[in-house]
C-alpha positions in Angstrom: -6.8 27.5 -17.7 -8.2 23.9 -17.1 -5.8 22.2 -19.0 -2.9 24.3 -17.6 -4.5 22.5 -14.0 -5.3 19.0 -15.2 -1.2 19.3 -16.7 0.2 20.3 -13.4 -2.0 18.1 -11.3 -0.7 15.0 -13.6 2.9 16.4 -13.7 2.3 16.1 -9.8 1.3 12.8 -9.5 4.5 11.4 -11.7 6.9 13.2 -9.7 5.5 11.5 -6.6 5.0 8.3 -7.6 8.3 8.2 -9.5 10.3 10.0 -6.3 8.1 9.5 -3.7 7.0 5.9 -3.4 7.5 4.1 -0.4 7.2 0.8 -0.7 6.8 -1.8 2.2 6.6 -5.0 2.0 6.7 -8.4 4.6 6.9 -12.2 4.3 5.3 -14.9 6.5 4.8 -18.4 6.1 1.9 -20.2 7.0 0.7 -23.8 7.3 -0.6 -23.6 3.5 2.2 -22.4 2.1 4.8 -19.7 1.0 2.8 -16.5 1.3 4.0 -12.5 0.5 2.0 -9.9 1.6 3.0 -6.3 -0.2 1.5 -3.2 0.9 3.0 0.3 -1.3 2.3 3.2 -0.5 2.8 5.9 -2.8 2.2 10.3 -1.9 -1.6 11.5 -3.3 -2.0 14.2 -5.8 -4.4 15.3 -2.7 -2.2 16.5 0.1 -2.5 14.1 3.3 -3.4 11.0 1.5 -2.0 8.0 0.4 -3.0 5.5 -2.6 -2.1 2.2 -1.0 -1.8 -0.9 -3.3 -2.3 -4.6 -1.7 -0.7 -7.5 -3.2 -1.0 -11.2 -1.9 1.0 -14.2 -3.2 0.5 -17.3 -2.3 2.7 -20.3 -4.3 4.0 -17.8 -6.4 0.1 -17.0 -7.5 -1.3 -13.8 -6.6 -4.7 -14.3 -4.9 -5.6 -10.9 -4.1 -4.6 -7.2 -5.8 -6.5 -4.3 -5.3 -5.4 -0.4 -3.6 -7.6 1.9 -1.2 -6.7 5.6 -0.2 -5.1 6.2 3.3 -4.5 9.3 5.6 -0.6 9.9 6.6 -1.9 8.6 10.3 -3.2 5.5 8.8 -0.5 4.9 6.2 1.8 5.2 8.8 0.7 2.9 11.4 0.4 0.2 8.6 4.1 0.5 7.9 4.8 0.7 11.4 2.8 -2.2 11.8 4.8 -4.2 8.8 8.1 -2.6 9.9 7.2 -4.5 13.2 6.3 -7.7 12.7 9.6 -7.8 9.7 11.3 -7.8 13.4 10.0 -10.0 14.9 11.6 -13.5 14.5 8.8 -15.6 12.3 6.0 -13.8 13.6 3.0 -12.4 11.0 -0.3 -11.6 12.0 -2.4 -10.5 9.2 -4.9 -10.2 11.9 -3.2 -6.8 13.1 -3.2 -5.3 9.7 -5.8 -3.2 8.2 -8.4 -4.7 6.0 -8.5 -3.2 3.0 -12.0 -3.1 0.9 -11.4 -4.7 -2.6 -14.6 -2.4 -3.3 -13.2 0.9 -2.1 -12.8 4.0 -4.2 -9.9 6.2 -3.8 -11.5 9.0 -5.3 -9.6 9.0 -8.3 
């Protein structure tokens, strides 16, 4: 019977992240350089959670990768957040995002 679980829970998990990902990502340019900042967010196996994956470029180097787990509420104020400052003519403030913890464990 534990198999038959661990199988659906994994069956679970691909159809989300293969149907269900929602990625978001932003650019802004600073005075050192040509910097991306890429924040995807994809459905957790555990219902009102999102595994959120950070990704910073700078040069065409990435300097920082790592993911955290989010609420819905906080997943979606992020992408509001991006979505916002995308329209907004050359303005990015990495200030007004979320830090996320390079240490944090998503429970997974």
């Amino acid at each position: 019977m534990a198999i038959l679980h661990i199988l659906k829970l994994a069956a679970l998990a691909f159809v989300n992240r293969l149907f269900r990902s929602q990625t978001v990502s932003t650019t802004g340019k600073d005075p050192k350089g040509f910097n991306i900042y890429e924040y995807e967010g994809t459905p957790s196996v555990t219902p009102g959670y999102f595994i959120v994956r950070f990704r910073h470029v700078l040069n065409g180097e990435v300097r920082t990768k790592h993911r955290q787990r989010m609420t819905d509420q906080e997943w979606k104020a992020t992408r509001e957040r991006l979505e916002q400052s995308r329209e907004e003519a050359g303005v990015f403030d990495t200030a007004a995002l979320p830090a996320l913890s390079v240490n944090s464990h998503d429970g997974h």
